[in-house]
C-alpha positions as CSV (number, residue, x, y, z in Angstrom):
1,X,124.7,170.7,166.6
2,X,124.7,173.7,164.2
3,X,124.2,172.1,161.4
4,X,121.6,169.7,162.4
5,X,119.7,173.4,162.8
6,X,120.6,174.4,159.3
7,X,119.7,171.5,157.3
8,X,116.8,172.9,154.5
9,X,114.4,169.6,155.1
10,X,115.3,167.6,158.3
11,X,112.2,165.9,157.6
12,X,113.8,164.4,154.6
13,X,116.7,163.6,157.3
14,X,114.9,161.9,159.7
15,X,113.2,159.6,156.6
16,X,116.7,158.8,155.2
17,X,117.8,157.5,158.7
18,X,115.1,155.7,159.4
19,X,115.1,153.5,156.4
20,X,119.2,153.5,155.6
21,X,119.2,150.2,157.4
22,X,116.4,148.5,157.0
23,X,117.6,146.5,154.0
24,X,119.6,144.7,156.9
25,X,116.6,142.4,157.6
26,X,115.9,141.4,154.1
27,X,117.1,139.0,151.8
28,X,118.9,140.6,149.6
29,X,122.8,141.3,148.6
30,X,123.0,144.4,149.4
31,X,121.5,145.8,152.5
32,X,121.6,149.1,150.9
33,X,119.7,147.8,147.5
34,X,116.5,146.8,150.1
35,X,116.7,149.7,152.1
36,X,116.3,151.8,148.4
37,X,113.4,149.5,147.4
38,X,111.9,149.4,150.6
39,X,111.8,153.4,150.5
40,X,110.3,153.5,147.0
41,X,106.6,152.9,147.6
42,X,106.8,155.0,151.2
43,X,107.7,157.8,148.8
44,X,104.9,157.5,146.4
45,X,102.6,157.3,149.1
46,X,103.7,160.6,150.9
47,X,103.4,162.0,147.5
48,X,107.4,163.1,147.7
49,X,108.4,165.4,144.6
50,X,111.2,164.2,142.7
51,X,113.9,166.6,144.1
52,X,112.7,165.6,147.7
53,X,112.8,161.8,146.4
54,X,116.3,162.2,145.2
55,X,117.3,164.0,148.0
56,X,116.1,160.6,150.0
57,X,117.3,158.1,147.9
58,X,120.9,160.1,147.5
59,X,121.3,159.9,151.2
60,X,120.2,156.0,151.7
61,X,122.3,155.2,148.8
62,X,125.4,156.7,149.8
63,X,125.1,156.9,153.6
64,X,128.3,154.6,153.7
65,X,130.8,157.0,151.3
66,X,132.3,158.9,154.3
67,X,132.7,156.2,156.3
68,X,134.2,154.1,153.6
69,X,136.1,157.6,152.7
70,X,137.6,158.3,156.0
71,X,138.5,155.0,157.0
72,X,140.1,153.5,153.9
73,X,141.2,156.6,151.5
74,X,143.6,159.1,152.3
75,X,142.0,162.0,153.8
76,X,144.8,164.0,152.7
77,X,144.8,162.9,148.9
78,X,143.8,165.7,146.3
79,X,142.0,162.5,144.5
80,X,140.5,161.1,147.2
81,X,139.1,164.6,148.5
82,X,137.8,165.2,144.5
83,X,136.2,161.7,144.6
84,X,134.5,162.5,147.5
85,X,133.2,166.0,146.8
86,X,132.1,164.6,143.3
87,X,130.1,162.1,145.1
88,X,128.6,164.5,147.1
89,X,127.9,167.5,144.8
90,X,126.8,170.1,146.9
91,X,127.3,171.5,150.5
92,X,123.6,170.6,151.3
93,X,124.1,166.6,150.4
94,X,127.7,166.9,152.2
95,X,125.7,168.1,155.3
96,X,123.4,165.7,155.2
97,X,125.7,163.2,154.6
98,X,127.7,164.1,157.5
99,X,124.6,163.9,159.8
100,X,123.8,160.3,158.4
101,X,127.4,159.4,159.2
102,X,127.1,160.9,162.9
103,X,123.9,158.3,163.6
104,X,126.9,156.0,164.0
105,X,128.5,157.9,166.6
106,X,125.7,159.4,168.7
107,X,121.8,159.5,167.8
108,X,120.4,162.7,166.4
């Protein structure tokens, strides 16, 4: 897994995919909502900077775009493609995101 290897802070990784679900066991609407509040005070207590913060919450918060991209957009649509990479922003986050997506397939 090249990538995997080339990611800047797997460390920030491994924290997104351990709390991207966790929201699932709580009471709330969205399970993605409680896995982003359940995250917050985690990161105040590991003393996260705000780029590494937003780096977290980015990948919790929209571990279910490719997914939701792939299997119910066009793959082949200029819009859905610019939608996509606007989402994402950067080849770092669309890394990242594509190794949150894989967890689904086969563990990391």
């Amino acid at each position: 897994m090249d990538i995997l290897h080339s990611v800047e802070h797997p460390e920030l990784l491994y924290l997104s995919l351990l709390f991207h679900d966790v929201g699932k066991g709580m009471a709330v609407e969205s399970h993605v909502e409680g896995s982003l509040a359940a995250v917050k005070g985690v990161l105040e207590r590991l003393r996260l900077d705000s780029v590494q913060r937003d780096i977290v919450n980015f990948l919790i918060g929209s571990h279910l775009r490719m997914s939701a991209t792939v299997l119910r957009r066009d793959i082949f649509d200029p819009e859905a493609v610019h939608d996509f990479a606007q989402a994402v922003g950067t080849i770092e986050r669309l890394e990242d995101t594509y190794l949150i997506h894989l967890r689904g397939i086969s563990r990391l």
